[in-house]
N, C-alpha and C positions, 0 to 999 in steps of 0.2 A: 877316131877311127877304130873299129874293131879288129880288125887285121892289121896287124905289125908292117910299116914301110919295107924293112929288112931283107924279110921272106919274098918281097915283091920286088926289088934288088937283083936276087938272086936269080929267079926265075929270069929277068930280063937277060942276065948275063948267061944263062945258062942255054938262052934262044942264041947267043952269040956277040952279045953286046962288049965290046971291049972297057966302054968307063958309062956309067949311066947317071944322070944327073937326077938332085934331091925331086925336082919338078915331076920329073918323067916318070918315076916313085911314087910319087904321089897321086899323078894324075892315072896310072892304071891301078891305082889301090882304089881309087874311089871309082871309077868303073867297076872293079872287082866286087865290091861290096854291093854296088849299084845293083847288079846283075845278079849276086847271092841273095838281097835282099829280096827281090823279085821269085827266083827260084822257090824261096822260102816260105815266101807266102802263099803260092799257087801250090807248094808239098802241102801246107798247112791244109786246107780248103780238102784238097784227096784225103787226108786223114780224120777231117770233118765228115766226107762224106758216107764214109765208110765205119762210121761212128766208134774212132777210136780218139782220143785224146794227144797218142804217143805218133808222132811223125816218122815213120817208118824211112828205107832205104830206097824202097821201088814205089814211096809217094814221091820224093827226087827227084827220081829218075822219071815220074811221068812227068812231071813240072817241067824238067830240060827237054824233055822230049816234046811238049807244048810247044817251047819258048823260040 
């Protein structure tokens, strides 16, 4: 996993989860990632197209805006 179980913990409790189990942790980390991963590679492709190498902010933001 790339992203830390932890930070994904907290996030749930901070939606208002009073005890979150190691499962439930895990199981939207990897969603998380799932959906980063995706994001990342359609930024990639805008930063392709626009014949830079370096993945910009607003390639991103056009990827999530795609997705």
């Amino acid at each position: 996993m790339a992203i830390p179980v932890a930070p994904i913990g907290r996030i749930i409790k901070d939606a208002g989860a009073e005890r979150v189990s190691e499962d439930a942790k895990k199981e939207l980390n990897a969603y998380v990632e799932a959906q980063a991963a995706k994001v990342a590679k359609k930024a990639i492709k805008f930063a392709e197209l626009a014949k830079r190498k370096t993945v910009k902010a607003e390639d991103i933001e056009l990827a999530i805006s795609e997705l």
